[in-house]
C-alpha positions in Angstrom: -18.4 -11.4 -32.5 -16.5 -11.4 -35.6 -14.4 -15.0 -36.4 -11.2 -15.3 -36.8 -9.0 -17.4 -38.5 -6.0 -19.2 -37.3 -3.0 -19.8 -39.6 -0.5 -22.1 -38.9 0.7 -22.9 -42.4 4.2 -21.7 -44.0 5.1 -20.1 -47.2 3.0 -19.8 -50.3 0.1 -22.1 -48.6 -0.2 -19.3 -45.7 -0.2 -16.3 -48.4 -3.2 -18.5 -50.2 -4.8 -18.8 -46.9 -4.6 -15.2 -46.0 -6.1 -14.0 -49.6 -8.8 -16.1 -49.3 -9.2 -14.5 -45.7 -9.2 -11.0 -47.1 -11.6 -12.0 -50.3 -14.3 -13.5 -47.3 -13.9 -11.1 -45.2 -12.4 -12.9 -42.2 -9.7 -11.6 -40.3 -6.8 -14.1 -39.2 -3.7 -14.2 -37.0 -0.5 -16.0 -38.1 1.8 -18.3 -35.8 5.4 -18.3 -36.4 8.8 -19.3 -35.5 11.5 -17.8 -35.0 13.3 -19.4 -38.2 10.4 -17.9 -40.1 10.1 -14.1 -38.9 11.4 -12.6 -42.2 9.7 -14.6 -44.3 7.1 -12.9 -46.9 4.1 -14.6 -45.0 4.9 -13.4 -41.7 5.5 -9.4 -43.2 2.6 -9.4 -44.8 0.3 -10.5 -42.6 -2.1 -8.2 -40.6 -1.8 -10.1 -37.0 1.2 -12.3 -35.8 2.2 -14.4 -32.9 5.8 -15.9 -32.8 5.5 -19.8 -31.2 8.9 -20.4 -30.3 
């Protein structure tokens, strides 16, 4: 079973997180609200759940 790696951050701290991600190898799954679902972090990210 492969990990993954839950990111509940915002902004630039959640784009940091998900390069790191991608340069180990992990794959990861972002949470989001509803205020945040056009940000950059949210459209680039592989896997997303909105937590409104």
């Amino acid at each position: 079973m492969k990990d993954k790696v839950l990111i509940a951050n915002r902004g630039e701290i959640a784009l940091r997180i998900m390069e790191a991600c991608k340069d180990l190898g992990l794959d990861y799954t972002v949470i989001y609200t509803g205020a945040d679902e056009e940000s950059e972090h949210v459209r680039r990210c592989l896997d997303s759940q909105s937590n409104v």
